[in-house]
N, C-alpha and C positions, 0 to 999 in steps of 0.2 A: 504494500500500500504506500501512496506518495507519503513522502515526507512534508508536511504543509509548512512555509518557510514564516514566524511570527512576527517578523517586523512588516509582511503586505499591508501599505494603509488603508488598501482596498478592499472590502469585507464585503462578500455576498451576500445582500439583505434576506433576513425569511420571507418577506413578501414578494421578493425578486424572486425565489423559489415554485411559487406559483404564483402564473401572471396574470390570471383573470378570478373574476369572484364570479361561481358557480351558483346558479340561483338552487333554490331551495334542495337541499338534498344528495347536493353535490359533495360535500365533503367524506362521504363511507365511499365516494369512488374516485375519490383524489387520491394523487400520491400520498399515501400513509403517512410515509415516513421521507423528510425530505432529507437529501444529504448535508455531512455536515463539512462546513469546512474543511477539513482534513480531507476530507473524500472527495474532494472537486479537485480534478487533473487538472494539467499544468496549463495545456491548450485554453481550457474553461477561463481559468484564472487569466491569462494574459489577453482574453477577448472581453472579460470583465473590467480588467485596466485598460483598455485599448478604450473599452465603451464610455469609461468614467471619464477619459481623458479627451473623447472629441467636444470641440467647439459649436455652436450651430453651424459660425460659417463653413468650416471641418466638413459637418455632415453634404450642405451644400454643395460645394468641391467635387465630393465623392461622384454623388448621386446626378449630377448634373453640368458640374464640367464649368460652372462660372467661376471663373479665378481673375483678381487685377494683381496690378504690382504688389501694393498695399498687402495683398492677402498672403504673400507669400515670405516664409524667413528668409532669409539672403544668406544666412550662414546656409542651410541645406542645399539650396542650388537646386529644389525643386521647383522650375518655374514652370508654368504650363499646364498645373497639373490636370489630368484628363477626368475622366469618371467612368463609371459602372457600366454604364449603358454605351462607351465605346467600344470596351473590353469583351459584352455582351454580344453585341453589332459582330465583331470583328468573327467570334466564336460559333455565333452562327448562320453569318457569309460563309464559312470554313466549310460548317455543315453539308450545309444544302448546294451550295456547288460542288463540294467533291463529290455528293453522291452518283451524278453525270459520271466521273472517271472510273468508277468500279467497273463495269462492264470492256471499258478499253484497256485497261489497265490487268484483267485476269483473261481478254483475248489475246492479248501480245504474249501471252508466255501459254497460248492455244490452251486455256484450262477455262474456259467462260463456266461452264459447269460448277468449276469448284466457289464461286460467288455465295452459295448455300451453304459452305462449309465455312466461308467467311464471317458469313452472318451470325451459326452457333456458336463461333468461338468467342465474337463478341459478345452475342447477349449473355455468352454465362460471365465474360468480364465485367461485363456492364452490371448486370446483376449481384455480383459478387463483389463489386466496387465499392457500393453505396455504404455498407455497414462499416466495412476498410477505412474508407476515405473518412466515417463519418469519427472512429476510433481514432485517426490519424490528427484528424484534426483538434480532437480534445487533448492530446497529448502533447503536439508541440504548436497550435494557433491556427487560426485563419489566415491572416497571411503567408505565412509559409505552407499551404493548404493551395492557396494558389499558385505559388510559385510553383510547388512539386506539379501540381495540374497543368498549368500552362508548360511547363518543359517536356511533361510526358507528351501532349500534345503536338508540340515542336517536333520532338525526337521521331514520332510516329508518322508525322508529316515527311521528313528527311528518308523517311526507311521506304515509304511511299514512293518516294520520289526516285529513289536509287535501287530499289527491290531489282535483284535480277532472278528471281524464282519464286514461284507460288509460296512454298512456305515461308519465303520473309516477308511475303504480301501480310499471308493470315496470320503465320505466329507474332509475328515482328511488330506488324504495325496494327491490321486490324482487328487480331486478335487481343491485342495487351498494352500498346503503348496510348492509342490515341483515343482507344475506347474507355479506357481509364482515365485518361487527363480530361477530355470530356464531361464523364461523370462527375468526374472532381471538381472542375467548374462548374457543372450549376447546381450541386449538391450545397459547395461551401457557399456560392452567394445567396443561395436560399436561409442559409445558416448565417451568413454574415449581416443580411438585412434582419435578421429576427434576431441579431447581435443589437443592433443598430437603433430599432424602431419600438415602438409601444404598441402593443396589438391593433389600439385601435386606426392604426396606420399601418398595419405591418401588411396587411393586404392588398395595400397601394402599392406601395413601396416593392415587394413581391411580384406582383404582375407586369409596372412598366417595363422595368427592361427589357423584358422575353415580349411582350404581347408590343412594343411600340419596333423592335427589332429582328421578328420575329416572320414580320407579316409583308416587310419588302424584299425581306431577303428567299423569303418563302419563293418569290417570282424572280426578283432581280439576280437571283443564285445561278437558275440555270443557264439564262441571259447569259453573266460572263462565264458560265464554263462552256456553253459555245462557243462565246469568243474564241477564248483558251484554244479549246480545239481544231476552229480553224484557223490560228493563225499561228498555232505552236502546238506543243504536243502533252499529252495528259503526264508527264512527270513535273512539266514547269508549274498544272494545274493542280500539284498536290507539294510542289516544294515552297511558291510564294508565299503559303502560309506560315512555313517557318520562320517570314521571315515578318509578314504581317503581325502575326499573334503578340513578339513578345514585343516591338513595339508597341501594339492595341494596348498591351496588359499595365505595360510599366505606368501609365498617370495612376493607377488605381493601387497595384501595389506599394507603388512611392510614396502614394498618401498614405497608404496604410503604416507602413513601416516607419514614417515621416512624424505619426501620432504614435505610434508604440515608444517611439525613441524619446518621445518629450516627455511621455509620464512620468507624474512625478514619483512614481514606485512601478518599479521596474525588477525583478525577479532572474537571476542569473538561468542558465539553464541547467545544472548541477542542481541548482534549490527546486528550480521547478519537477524534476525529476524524481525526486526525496533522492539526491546523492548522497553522501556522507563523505565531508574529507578521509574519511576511516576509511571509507569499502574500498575494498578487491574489486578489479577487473571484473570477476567474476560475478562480486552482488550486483556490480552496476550494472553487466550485461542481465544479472537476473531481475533485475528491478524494471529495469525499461521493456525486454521483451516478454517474459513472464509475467510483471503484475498488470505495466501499464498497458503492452501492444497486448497481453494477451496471445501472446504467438499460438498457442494450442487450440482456443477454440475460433483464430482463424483460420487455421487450418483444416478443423471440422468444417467451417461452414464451406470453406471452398471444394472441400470433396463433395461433400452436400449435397447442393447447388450444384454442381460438375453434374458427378452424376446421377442426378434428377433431371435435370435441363439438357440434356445432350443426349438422351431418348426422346426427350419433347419435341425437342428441336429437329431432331433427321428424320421423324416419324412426320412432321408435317406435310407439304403440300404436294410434294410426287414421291413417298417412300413410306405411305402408311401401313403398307404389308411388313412390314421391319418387326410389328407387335407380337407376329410370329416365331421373331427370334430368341434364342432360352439369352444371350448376351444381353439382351434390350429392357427384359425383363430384371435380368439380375444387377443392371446399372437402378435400374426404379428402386431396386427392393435395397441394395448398399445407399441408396443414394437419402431415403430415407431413414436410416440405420444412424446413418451418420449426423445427418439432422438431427433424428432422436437425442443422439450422443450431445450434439454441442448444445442442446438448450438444456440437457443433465447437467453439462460443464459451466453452465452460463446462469444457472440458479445455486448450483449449490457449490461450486469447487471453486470460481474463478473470482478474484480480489476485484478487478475490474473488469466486469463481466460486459459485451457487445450491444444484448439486449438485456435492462435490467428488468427482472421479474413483475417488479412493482409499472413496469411501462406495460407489460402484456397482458396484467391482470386489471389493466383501465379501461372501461368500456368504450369509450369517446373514443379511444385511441384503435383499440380493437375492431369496430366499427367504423370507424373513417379506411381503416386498412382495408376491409372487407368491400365496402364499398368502390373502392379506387382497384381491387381484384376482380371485378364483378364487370367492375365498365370496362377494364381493356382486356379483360375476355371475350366481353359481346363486339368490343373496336376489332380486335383482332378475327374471331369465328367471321363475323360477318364482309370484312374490309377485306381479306386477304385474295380472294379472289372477282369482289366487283367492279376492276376496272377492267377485269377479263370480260365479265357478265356485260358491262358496258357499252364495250366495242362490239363485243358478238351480239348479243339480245338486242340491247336496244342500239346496235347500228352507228355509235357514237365515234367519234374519231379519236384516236390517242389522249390526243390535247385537251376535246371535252372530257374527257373520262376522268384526266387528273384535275381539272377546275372542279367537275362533279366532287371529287375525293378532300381534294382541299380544302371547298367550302367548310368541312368542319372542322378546320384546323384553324382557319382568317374567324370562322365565329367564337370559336372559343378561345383566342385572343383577347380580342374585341370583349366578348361578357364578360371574359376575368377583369378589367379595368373595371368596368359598370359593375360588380359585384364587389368589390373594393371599397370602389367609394360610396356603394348602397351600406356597404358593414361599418363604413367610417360613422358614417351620421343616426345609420339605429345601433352602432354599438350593439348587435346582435351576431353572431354565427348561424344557428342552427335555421334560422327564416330562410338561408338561402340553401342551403341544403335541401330541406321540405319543398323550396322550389325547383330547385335547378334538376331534383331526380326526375320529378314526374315529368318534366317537359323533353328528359331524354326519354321515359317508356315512350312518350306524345311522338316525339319522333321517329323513333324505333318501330313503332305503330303504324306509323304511314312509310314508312320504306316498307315493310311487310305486303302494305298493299301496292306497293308500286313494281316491287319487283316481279310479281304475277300477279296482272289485274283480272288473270279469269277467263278472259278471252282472246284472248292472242295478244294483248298488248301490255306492253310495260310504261313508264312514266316517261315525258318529256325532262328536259336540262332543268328546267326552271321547278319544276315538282321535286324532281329530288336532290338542286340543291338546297332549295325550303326545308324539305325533311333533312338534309344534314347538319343544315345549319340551326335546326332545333334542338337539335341532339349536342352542336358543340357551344349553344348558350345554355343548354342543360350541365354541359360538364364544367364551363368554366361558372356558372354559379356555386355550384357542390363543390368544385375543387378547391378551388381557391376560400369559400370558407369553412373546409374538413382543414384545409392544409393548417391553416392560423388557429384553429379549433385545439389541433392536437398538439400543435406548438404551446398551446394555452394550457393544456394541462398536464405539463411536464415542468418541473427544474430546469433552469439555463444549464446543469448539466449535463442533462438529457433533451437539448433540445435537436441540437445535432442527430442524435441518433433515432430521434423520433421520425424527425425526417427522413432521412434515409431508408427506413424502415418502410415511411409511407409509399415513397416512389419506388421502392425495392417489387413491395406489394403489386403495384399494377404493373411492374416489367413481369414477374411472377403469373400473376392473368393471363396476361399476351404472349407469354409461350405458349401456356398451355390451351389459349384460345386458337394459335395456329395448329396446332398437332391436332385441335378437334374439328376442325377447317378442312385441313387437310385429307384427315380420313372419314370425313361425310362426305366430298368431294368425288374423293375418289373411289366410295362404293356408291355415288350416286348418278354423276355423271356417265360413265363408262355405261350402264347397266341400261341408263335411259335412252344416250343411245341407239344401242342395241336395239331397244324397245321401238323407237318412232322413224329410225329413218328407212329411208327405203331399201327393199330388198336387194335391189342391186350396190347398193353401198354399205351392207351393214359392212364390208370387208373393211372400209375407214372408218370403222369408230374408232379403231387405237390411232391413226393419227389425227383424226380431226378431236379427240380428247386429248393432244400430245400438243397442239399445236393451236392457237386462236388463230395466227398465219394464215393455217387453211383452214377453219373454222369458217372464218371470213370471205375466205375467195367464190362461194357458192353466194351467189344473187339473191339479194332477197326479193321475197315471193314466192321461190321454186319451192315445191316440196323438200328437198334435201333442206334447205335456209330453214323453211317454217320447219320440222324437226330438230334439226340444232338449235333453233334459238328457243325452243319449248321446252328439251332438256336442260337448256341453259339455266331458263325460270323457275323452272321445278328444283334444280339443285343448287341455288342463290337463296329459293326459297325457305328451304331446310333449314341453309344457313343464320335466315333470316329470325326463324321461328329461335333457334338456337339465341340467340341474340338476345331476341324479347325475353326470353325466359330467364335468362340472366339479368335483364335491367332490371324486371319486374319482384326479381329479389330483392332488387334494391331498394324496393318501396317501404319493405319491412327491416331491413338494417336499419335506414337513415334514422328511425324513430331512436335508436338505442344513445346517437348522436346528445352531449347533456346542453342546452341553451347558454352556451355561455357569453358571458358579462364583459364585453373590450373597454369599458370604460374604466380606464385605472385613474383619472386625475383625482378621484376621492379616495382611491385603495390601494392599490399598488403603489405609485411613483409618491403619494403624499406618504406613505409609511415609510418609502426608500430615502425621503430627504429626512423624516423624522429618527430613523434608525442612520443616518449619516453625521445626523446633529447632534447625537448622540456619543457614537463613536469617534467625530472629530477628524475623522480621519477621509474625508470626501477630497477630492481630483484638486481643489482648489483652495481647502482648506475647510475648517470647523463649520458643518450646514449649509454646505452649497455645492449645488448639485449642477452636474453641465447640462447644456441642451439638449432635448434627444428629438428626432425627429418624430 
């Protein structure tokens, strides 16, 4: 256990411990027991001082990038300094135009195929990241939280860019370097804003950057990775970001590191650690990977997660006959074994334990999880194959198919800010929960009927992007006030890990939403088919099921067309139904969700400066407290 160093002036308040008042009833499902001083990591501790020590203008800076002469120290030489939302901007341009080079980038080494293999090694990184990143971060800060993120980022980008063979494609970069730095950015800035902010802003503050950054990079991404492509070659379109990013990064972690360094209590990293001039090599090393990283039940979790997610993952969209392998099975059954294992190691054996017990026996929190597993189940069963259904059934071109699919990405943008600042002024959560779910069954409902309306036809452009865009003002209500919900009912430190937790949760959904996608798909498709097209063609059902290509090339009107696009509807449909039955879970979770209270100026922050004035020991001196956004 850390050593907690007695001269910090910086004291974590009890009511800083939990940060909203839970209307009636709420305290038998609040954390019990909050921690104490000793038991808040080092990470905690120095996000704690970091937070005591900003300015308003400070927060300003960060979050928005206005800076004059005046505002800057002269001894630092940080002049210019940038904000959040460049950092954001830059991280995801990254995104969404490298996703263009996948496809050029694993045909030049003639492996297009292995793009799918690319994908699970990610998502188990990805997955396996959030709880890493989010333990990483309490242990030595948010700022160095980004840095480690933005390098890995970089480096993955560089590997990208010079891979001369498929496995330094997947293991190198898209498997481990850049799928993790990734994570790690907007893992920590989720954690660094809920550093930062008072709940009842903390949902603003949360949504801008992704939802204002989010939504032109969404279009303007591909834009220049075409460029890229015509006018250079997909390595130049995966190395420039090397050199983009750490530019992007540097105004935001300079500020950060710019406020670390001025506080007035500042913590060595030996103190931070619990070192002891006394210990050995050896405690030290046992101290920081044993108690603090936990080395052992990361390493549960990652077998885990391995192998659980990597039956999910190859079993998905063309290899769902795999269920009949005894290997496929025996990865599920270790894979859960091990799971079992590490939440044995994480309740009762481990000092710092990944998920602490007291976070998974809280209902709000349990639920908001549940919830966010439910929707990217039904995103994923239902999404994976409709822009296939798109172009075949309903006739649509590439282009509409992916504006179709988008739409619910540009809407739940868009609602997350308007749910923000709906939670800002009724200082409620749980209202938009109760709203935001039903309006995605409401959607999910009318894509049911659009994708087989019955009679030979399917919906026009403008119908279902109506219906998706209801579905992603359904998510960004719910989302965005579950995410501050369960940030609210956690200790600063656990807030980090709360998070993590929650988006861990709907990556978890969405594999196993694909794997069940995939083999409805393909015992539905194939068989139908079979069943409707003409006798002289049943011979291509395997390639007109192998191929939308030639799914396509048949005219519509002809018999052959009306057949394919009617098994099309019918096995969209399925998916569809699959879909509904998962939101409409939803209806019954959301309730267990507890009403919580974002209004701290009478309870949290006035207890934080009355337990500062107390203590004496506040950023500025005796009862006085800094800005917060």
């Amino acid at each position: 256990m850390a050593k907690q160093h007695e001269d910090i002036s910086v004291a974590i308040n009890p009511a800083d411990q939990h940060n909203a008042n839970v209307e009636a009833g709420s305290n038998d499902d609040s954390l019990e027991k909050q921690p104490s001083m000793s038991s808040i990591q080092a990470g905690v501790q120095r996000a704690e001082i970091l937070r005591r020590s900003w300015t308003k203008k400070g927060v300003i800076i960060v979050f928005t990038g206005y800076v004059t002469a005046d505002d800057v120290c002269v001894g630092s030489q940080l002049t210019g300094l940038g904000r959040l939302f460049l950092c954001t901007l830059a991280i995801n341009f990254a995104d969404y135009s490298t996703q263009v080079y996948a496809a050029y980038t694993t045909s030049a080494f003639k492996q297009h195929s292995a793009m799918s293999a690319a994908r699970v090694v990610m998502n188990i990184a990805r997955i396996s990241a959030y709880p890493i990143i989010a333990k990483l971060g309490d242990v030595f800060g948010r700022a160095e939280m980004f840095i480690l993120s933005i390098f890995l980022s970089v480096l993955g980008y560089v590997i990208y860019a010079a891979c001369t063979n498929i496995a330094q494609y997947i293991v190198g970069a898209a498997g481990i370097f850049e799928a993790i730095g990734s994570t790690g950015f907007a893992l920590t800035q989720q954690v660094f804003v809920a550093d930062m902010t008072s709940l009842v802003n903390r949902g603003v503050w949360s949504t801008l950057p992704d939802s204002l950054t989010t939504v032109p990079t969404l279009y303007l991404g591909t834009i220049v990775a075409q460029r890229i492509l015509d006018h250079s070659t997909w390595r130049w379109g995966w190395g420039m970001w090397a050199i983009v990013l750490p530019v992007a990064s540097l105004p935001l972690i300079g500020t950060m590191l710019f406020y670390q360094r001025r506080a007035p209590s500042r913590i060595s990293a030996s103190e931070a650690l619990g070192w002891k001039t006394t210990d050995t090599w050896w405690e030290k090393a046992y101290q920081l990977l044993w108690v603090q990283l936990d080395l052992p039940g990361a390493a549960l979790l990652v077998a885990g997660l391995s192998l659980l997610l990597i039956p999910l993952s190859l079993t998905g969209a063309n290899n769902s006959a795999a269920w009949t392998k005894g290997s496929f099975i025996a990865m599920l059954v270790l894979g859960v074994v091990f799971l079992a294992a590490f939440f044995v190691w994480d309740a009762w054996f481990a000092k710092k334990p990944f998920v602490p017990y007291r976070m998974i026996n809280n209902r709000t929190v349990a639920a908001a999880c549940l919830l966010g597993m439910l929707d990217f189940f039904h995103y994923s069963v239902f999404s994976v194959f409709f822009t296939s259904y798109l172009q075949v059934a309903g006739n649509f071109s590439p282009g509409s198919a992916t504006r179709i699919d988008n739409s619910l990405r540009v809407s739940f943008q868009v609602a997350g800010i308007f749910a923000a600042f709906f939670m800002k002024y009724t200082k409620r959560s749980q209202i938009w929960v109760l709203t935001g779910v039903p309006l995605c069954v409401l959607g999910m409902g009318v894509l049911l009927y659009l994708v087989d309306m019955g009679d030979g036809r399917s919906g026009n452009e403008a119908s279902f992007v109506a219906a998706k865009s209801l579905i992603g003002v359904g998510r960004g209500f719910y989302q965005t006030a579950a995410q501050v919900s369960v940030q609210a009912m956690v200790s600063r430190q656990d807030v980090s890990v709360v998070t993590a937790v929650f988006f861990a949760s709907m990556s978890v959904g969405g594999a196993i939403g694909t794997s069940v996608a995939g083999a409805i798909w393909r015992n539905t498709l194939p068989s139908r088919l079979q069943q409707y097209l003409p006798s002289e063609l049943k011979g291509q059902a395997k390639s007109i099921f192998g191929s939308i290509v030639v799914a396509r090339k048949y005219a519509m009107g002809s018999d052959a067309r009306e057949a394919i696009n009617r098994s099309y509807r019918e096995s969209q449909r399925l998916l569809a139904i699959a879909g509904l039955v998962s939101l409409s879970l939803m209806l019954v979770v959301m309730l267990f969700l507890k009403n919580v209270k974002l209004d701290e100026a009478g309870g949290v922050e006035s207890h934080e400066q009355e337990q500062t004035h107390k203590s004496g020991e506040g950023a500025d001196g005796p009862g006085k407290e800094q800005d917060r956004a």
